[in-house]
C-alpha positions as CSV (number, residue, x, y, z in Angstrom):
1,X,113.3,77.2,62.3
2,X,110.2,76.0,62.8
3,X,108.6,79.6,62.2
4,X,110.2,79.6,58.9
5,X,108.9,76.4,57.9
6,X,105.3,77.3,58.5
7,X,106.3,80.6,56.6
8,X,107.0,79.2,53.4
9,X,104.4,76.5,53.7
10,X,101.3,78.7,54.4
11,X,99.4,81.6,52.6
12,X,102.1,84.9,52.6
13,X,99.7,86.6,55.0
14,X,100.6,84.7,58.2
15,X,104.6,85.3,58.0
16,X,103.5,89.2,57.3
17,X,101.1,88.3,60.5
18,X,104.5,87.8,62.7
19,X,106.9,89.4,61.0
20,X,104.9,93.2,61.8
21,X,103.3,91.9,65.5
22,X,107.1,90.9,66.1
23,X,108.2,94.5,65.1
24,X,105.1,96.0,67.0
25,X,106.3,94.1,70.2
26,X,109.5,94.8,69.9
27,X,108.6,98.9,69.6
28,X,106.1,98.6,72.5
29,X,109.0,96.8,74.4
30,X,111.8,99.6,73.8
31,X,109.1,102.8,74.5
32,X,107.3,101.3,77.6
33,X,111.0,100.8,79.2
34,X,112.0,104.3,77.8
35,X,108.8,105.8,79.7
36,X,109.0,103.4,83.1
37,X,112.6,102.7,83.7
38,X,112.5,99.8,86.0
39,X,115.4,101.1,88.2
40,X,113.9,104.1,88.3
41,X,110.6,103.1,89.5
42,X,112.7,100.5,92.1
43,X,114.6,103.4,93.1
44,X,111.6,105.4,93.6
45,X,109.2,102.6,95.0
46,X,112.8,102.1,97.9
47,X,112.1,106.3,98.8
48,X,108.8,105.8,99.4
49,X,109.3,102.6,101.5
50,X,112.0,104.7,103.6
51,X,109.7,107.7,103.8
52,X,106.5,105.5,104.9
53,X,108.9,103.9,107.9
54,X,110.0,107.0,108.8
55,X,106.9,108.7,109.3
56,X,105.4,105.5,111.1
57,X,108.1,106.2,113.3
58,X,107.2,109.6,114.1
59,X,103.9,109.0,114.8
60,X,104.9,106.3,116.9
61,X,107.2,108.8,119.0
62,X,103.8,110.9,118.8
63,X,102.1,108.6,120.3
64,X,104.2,107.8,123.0
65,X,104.7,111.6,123.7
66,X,100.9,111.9,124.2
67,X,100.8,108.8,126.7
68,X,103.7,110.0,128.3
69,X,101.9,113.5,128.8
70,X,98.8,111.8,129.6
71,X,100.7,109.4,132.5
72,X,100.3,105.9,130.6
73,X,104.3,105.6,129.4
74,X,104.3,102.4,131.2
75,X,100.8,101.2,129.2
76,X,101.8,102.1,126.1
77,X,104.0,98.6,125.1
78,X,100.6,96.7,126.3
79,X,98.5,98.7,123.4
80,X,98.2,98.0,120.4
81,X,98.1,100.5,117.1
82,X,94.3,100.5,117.1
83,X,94.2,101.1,121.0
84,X,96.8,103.9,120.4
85,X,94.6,105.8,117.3
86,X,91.5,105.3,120.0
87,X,92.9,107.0,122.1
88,X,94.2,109.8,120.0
89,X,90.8,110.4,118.2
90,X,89.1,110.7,121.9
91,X,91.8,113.1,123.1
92,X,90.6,115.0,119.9
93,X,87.5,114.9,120.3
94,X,87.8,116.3,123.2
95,X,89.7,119.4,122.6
96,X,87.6,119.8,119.8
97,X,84.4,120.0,122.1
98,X,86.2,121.8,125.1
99,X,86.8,124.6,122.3
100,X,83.7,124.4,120.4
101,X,81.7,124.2,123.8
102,X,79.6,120.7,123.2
103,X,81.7,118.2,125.2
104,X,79.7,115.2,125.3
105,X,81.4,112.3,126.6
């Protein structure tokens, strides 16, 4: 109401003003949904989440698996994730050097 008011009371130019941004918006509204469905990309962001989890998990088991080969299955609840990835990039490094021939320690 108040929109028409200032409409007929100003120059024509301003109601043209709204009248086409409102239909611009509008458009933009209607294509942007069209191109990024929002349940799809919720849908799509969920999968991801699922996949993420999962494969922490399997590194996790990973993880364990190497301790457990390496005799530390009762250490491994004390470490944490960056004492777990330390210990993977040492064991490595290592085969990497016992095949290369430059083990350094």
């Amino acid at each position: 109401l108040m929109m028409a008011w200032f409409t007929l009371q100003v120059p024509a130019g301003v109601g043209i003003y709204w009248v086409i941004s409102n239909l611009v918006m509008i458009i933009q509204s209607l294509v942007l949904n069209k191109i990024y469905n929002p349940t799809e990309l919720a849908a799509k962001y969920v999968a991801e989440e699922e996949e993420r989890k999962e494969r922490e998990r399997q590194e996790k088991i990973a993880a364990r698996k190497l301790l457990k080969e390496q005799g530390m299955e009762h250490a491994a609840n004390a470490l944490s994730q960056k004492e777990i990835d330390r210990q993977k990039l040492q064991a490595a490094r290592k085969r990497d050097a016992e095949k290369y021939g430059d083990y350094a320690d």
